[in-house]
C-alpha positions, 0 to 999 in steps of 0.5 A: 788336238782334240781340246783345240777343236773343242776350243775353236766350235765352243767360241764360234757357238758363242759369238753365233749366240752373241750375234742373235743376242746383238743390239744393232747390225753393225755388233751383229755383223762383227759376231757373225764375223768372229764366228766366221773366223772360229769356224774356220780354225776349228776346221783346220783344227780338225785337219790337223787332227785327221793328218795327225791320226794318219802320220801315226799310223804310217810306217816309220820309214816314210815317214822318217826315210830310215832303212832301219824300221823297214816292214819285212819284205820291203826292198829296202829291208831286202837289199839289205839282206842281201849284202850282208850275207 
């Protein structure tokens, strides 16, 4: 996700650049626009990239709602336990 993000801010800084640069309102305005819409991937790329880190960190069984990959202790896991014995 990283590399999307990097993507998205390096575009938006060139259509910013391009909108200083521009010869007329109407070109400056259609940079300033872009730049507007990169911003805004860039943000859900980075998003994106924060739910990323957290998923991974999760436990497998809220993520997947799996009884087998438990955290001793859990109810699940201790229900489990108890049948079987």
């Amino acid at each position: 996700m990283d590399v999307e993000l990097d993507y998205w801010t390096s575009r938006k800084r060139v259509e910013i650049e391009m909108a200083t640069c521009a010869a007329s309102p109407e070109v400056r305005l259609a940079h300033e626009q872009l730049a507007r819409r990169y911003g805004d991937r860039a943000f859900q790329a980075e998003t994106a990239s924060l739910v990323g880190l957290v998923m991974a960190q999760a436990a497998a069984d809220y993520v997947v709602n799996d009884p087998h990959y438990t955290t001793i202790g859990d109810a699940i896991a201790v229900a489990l336990r108890s049948r079987a014995a």
